[in-house]
N, C-alpha and C positions, 0 to 999 in steps of 0.2 A: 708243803703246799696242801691246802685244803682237800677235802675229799670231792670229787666231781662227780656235779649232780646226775642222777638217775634218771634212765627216760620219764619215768613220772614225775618226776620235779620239773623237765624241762616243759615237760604237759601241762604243768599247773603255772610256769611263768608264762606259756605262751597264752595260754584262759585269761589271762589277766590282763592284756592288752588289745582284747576281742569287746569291741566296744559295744552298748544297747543296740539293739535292733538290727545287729549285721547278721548278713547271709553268708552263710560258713562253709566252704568244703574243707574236708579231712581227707587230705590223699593215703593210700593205702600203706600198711605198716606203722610207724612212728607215732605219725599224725593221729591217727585213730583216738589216740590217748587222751587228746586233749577233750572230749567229748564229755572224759568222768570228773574234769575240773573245772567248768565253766562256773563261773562266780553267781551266786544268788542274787536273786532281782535283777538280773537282766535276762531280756529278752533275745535269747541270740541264735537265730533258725538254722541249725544245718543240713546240708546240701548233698548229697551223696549221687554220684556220676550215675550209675543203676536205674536210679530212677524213684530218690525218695527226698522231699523237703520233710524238714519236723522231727529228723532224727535224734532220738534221744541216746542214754548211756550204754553200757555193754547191761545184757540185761542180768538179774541174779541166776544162781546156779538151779538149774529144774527151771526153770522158767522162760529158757530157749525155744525160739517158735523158726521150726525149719524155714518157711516161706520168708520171713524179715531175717533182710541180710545185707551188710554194706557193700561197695564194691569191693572188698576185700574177703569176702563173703565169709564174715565173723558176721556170728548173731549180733544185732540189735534192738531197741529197742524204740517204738512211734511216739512221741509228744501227743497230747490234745492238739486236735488241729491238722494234724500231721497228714499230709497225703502221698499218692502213690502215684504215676507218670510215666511215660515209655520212654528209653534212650533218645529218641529222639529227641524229646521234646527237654531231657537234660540236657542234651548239650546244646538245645538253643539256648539255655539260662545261662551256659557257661562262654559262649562265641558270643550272646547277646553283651555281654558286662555288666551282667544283673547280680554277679557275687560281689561281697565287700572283699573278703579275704580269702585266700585258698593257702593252706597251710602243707606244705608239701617236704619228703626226703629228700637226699642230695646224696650222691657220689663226690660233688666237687660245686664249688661255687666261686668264681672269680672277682676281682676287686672291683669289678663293673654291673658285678648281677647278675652276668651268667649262670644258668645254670644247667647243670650237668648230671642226670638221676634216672637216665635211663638204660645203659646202657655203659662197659666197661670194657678197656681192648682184650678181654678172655674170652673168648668164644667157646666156654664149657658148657655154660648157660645159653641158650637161644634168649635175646633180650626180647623186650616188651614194653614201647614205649605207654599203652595202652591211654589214658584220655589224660598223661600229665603235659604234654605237649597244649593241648587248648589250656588247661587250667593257668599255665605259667603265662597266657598274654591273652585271655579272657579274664581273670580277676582282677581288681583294679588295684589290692595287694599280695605280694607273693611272700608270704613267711616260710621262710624254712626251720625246720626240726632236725638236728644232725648232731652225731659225736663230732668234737673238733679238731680229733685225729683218726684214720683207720686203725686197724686192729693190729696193725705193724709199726703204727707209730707216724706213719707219713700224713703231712696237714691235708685239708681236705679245701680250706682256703686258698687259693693260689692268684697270683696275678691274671695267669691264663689258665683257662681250662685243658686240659691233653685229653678227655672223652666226648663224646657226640654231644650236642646242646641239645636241653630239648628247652631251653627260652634263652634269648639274649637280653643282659640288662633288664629282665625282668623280676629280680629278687629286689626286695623293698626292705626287707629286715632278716637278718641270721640268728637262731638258738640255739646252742652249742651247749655243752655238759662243762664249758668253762667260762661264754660270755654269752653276752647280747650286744649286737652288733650291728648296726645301719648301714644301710649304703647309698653312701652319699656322688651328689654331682664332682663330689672333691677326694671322696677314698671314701676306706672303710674306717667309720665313726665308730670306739667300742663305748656304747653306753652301762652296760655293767662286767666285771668281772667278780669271779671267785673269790673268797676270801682274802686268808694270806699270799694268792699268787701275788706276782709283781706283775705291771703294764710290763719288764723288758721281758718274766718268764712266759707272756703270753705270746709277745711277737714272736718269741721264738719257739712256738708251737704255733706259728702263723707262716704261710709261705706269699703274703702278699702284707704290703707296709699297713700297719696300723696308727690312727691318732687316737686321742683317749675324747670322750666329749667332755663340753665345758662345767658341766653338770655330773658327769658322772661317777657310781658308787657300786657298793659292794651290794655282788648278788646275792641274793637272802632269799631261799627257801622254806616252806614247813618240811617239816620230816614226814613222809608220807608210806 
């Protein structure tokens, strides 16, 4: 089986289907990433919960500025243009359904769109669903960022969710370190896979039924 892609590859294919002139959030961790791959010549504003439209990339080293910070509160860096905003008034943009897309992590995502990213039945960690809740049924697309299995090996795909939802049937597209993957009125659609895997080596790193799309093809990365 091919090698599977790295969170910056998955960064760079999710930049790639971020069309002209959309309003972008990057939910914390994963997502973040996809800010240093957004494709040239387009115009694509993002959004950050805190209280910043116009965000631009992670900024270079020495050139970190304490005050700019996403809600992940990793330095970043302002667009021309770019402005600044009180919580409040982000999460009217976010309730309002003024984002095109909101690119968020996953614990688990079900064959319906569920999903599941805020919280896991360990109680080692005190959870924190913190503002992914609005983003999963304020945006008008939900992309997720995620490996396609946990760290143990168990899929991350399932029919049903087993942890707390923080959206129902609100996932619109999946990017996994093995596919790309829709979700459709009818299942989950994979429109690209990995290399030399096979459609059956991926069901079976899948715990909810897959069809392949009519169109679809090998996922192809730059080396990054």
């Amino acid at each position: 089986m091919s090698s599977k892609l790295t969170r910056s590859q998955i960064a760079w294919r999710i930049a790639q289907d971020i069309d002209d002139g959309s309003f972008v959030n990057l939910g914390i961790g994963m997502p973040e990433l996809v800010a240093n791959y957004l494709p040239d010549g387009r115009e694509i504003i993002i959004h950050s919960e805190n209280g910043l439209l116009g965000m631009g990339p992670v900024p270079e080293d020495g050139q970190e500025d304490g005050d700019l910070i996403n809600a992940g509160k990793k330095p970043v860096t302002l667009l021309d243009g770019g402005s600044y905003f009180s919580h409040t008034d982000s999460f009217a943009m976010v309730r309002g359904g003024h984002l095109d897309i909101c690119v968020l992590g996953a614990f688990q995502i079900s064959q319906t769109g569920d999903l599941a990213n805020w919280a896991t039945l360990n109680n080692t960690n005190p959870p924190g669903v913190g503002g992914a809740m609005d983003l999963a049924v304020g945006a008008r697309q939900v992309f997720v960022m995620t490996e396609h299995c946990t760290k143990s090996g168990e899929p991350k795909i399932l029919e049903q969710c087993t942890y707390p939802l923080t959206g129902a049937n609100s996932v619109s597209r999946i990017y996994t370190d093995l596919a790309v993957i829709d979700v459709t009125g009818s299942g989950l659609e994979v429109c690209e896979w990995i290399g030399d895997m096979t459609f059956d080596d991926l069901q079976a790193m899948t715990a909810a039924p897959l069809s392949p799309a009519s169109d679809a093809k090998q996922l192809t990365v730059p080396e990054l």
